[in-house]
C-alpha positions as CSV (number, residue, x, y, z in Angstrom):
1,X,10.7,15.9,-12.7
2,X,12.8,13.1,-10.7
3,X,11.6,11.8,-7.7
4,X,14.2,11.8,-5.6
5,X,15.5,14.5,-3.6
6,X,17.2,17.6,-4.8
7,X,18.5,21.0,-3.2
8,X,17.5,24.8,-3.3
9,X,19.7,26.3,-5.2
10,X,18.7,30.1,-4.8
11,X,20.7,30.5,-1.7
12,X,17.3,30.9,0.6
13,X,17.5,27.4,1.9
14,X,20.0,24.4,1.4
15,X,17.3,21.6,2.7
16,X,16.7,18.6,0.9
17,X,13.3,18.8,-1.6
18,X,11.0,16.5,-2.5
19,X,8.5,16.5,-5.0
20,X,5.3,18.0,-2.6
21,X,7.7,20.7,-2.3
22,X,8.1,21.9,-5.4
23,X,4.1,21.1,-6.3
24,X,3.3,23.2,-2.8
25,X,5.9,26.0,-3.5
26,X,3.4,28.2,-5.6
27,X,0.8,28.0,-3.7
28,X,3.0,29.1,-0.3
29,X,3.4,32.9,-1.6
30,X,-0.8,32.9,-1.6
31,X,-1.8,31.9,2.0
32,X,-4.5,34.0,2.0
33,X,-5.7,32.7,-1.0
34,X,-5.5,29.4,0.8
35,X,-8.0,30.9,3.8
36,X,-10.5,31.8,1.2
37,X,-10.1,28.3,-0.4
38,X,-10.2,26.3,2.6
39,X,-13.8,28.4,3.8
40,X,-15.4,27.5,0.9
41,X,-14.5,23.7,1.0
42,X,-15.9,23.7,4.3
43,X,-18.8,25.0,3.1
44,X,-19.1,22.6,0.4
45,X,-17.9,20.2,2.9
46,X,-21.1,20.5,4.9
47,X,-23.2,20.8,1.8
48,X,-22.0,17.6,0.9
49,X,-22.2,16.1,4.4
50,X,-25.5,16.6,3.9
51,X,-26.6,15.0,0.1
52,X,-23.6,13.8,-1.4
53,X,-21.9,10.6,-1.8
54,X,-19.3,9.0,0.6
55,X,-16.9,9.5,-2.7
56,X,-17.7,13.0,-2.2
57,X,-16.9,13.4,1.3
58,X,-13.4,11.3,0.8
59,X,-12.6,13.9,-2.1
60,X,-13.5,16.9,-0.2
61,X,-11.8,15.4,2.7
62,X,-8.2,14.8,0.4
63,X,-8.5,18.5,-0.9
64,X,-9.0,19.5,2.6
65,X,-6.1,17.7,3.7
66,X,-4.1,19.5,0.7
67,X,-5.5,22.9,1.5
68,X,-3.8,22.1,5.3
69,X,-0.4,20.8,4.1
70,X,-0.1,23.9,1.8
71,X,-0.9,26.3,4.7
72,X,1.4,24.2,6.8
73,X,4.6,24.7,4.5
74,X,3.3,28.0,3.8
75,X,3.8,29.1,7.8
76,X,7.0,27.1,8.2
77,X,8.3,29.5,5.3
78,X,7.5,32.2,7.1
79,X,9.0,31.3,10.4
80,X,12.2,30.6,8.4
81,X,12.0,34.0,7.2
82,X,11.8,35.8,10.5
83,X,14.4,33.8,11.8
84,X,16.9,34.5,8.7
85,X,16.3,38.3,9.8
């Protein structure tokens, strides 16, 4: 996959992509899924706030970051919906 931008070409949005799109676009349809997830890292987050490294909080931090990104894009999808209605 190239790394510079490309377009939408399924007529829902003409907006520049970039490669975090595409990766994030699966998981946007499964934002519930993405509640679920982001519970139990903060539950492993405390867990490991409590006994695990400071390697393991930065890489539960970084996933925790992810989980939020995905949400993110996952809402401003939906917005665009309702407003394309």
């Amino acid at each position: 996959m190239p790394d510079h931008p490309g377009r939408f070409e399924d007529g829902l949005f003409d907006k520049r992509t970039t490669r975090a799109d595409i990766m994030y676009a699966s998981v946007i349809e499964r934002d519930e899924s993405l509640d679920s997830l982001a519970e139990h890292c903060i539950a492993a987050r405390d867990i490991i706030e409590a006994s695990g490294t400071s390697v393991m909080r930065q890489l539960i931090d970084l996933l925790l970051f992810e989980i939020g990104v995905a949400m993110a894009k996952a809402t401003e999808t939906e917005r665009q919906a309702i407003r394309s209605n």
